[in-house]
C-alpha positions in Angstrom: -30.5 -47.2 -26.6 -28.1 -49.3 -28.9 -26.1 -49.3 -31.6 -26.1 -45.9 -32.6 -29.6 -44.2 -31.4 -31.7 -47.3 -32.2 -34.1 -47.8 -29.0 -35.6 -51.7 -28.7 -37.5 -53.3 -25.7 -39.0 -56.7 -25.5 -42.0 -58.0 -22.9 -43.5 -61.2 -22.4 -46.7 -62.0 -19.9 -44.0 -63.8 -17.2 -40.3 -63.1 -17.2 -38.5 -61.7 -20.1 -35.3 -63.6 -21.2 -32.1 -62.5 -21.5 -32.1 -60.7 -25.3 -30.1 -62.5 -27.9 -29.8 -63.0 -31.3 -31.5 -66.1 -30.8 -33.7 -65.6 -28.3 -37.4 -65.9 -29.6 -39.2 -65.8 -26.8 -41.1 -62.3 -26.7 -44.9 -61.5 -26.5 -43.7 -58.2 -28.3 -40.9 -56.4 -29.2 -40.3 -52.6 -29.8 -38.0 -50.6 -31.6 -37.5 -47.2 -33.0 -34.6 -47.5 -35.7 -32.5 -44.7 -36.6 -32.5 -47.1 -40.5 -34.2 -46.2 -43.6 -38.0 -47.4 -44.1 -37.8 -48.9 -47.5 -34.5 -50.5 -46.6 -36.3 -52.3 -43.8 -39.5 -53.7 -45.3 -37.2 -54.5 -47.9 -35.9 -57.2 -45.9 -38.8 -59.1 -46.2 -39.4 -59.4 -49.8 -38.3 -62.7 -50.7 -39.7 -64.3 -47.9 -42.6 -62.9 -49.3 -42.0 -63.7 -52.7 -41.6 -67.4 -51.5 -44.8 -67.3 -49.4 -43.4 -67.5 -46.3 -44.4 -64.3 -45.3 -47.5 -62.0 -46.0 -47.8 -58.3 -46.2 -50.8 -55.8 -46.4 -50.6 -52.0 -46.0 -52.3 -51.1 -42.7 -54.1 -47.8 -41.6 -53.8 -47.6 -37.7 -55.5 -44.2 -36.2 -54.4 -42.3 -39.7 -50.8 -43.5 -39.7 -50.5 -46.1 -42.4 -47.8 -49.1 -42.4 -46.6 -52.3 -43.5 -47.7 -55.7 -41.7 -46.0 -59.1 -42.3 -47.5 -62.2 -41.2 -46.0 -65.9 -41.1 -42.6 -67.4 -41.0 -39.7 -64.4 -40.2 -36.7 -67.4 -40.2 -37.1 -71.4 -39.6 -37.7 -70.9 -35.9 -39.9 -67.8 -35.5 -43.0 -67.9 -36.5 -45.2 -64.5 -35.7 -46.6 -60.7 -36.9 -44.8 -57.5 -37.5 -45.6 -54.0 -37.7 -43.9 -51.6 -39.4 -44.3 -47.7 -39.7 -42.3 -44.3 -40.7 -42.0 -42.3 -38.4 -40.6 -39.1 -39.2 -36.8 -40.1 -40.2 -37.6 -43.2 -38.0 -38.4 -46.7 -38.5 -41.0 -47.8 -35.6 -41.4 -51.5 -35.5 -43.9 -54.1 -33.1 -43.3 -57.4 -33.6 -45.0 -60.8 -31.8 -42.5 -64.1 -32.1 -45.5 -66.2 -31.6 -49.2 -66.6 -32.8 -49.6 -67.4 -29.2 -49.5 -64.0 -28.4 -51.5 -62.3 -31.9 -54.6 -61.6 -30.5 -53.0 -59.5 -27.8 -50.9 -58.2 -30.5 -53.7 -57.2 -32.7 -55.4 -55.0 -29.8 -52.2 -53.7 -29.1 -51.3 -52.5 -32.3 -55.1 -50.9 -33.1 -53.8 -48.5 -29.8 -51.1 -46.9 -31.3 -51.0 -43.5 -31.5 -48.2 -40.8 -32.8 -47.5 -37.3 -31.6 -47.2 -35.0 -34.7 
């Protein structure tokens, strides 16, 4: 856990780098975020509005979300899931289309206790 109660964890198929700020290496990254939903997705609207990004509401076993697709900063380039949980923000992200189609079967797993 860090920074307050937020959890995160990154993997990639070989070695996982050191974390950073600028690190944009993972196949996928985790995180459960002690931060307001809205506030989040938020983020992402005029990246968005400029096309850089796409979003569609997704349905995922019953637990509906917010994906993004496309172009996050110059430099990283990927997909990102986004659900509320609860008074949590639960978030999957890819850094690379390398890695979507994993990505995609990963995400069509997920599964929430209520």
């Amino acid at each position: 856990a860090v920074k307050g109660g937020n959890y995160e964890t990154y993997f990639h198929p070989v070695q996982v780098p050191p974390t950073s700020d600028s690190t944009q290496l993972f196949a996928l990254r985790f995180q459960i975020l002690d931060q307001d939903y809205d506030k989040y997705v938020g983020q992402f609207e005029a990246r968005v509005k400029s096309g850089k990004l796409r979003s569609e509401t997704v349905s995922v076993n019953g637990e509906n979300g917010l994906r993004f697709d496309g172009n996050f900063t110059e430099k990283l380039r990927g997909a990102l899931v986004v659900f509320k949980v609860r008074d949590k923000t639960v978030v999957f992200m890819t850094d690379a289309d390398t890695f979507k189609p994993d990505f995609d079967a990963l995400i069509q797993t997920v599964t929430y206790v209520k």
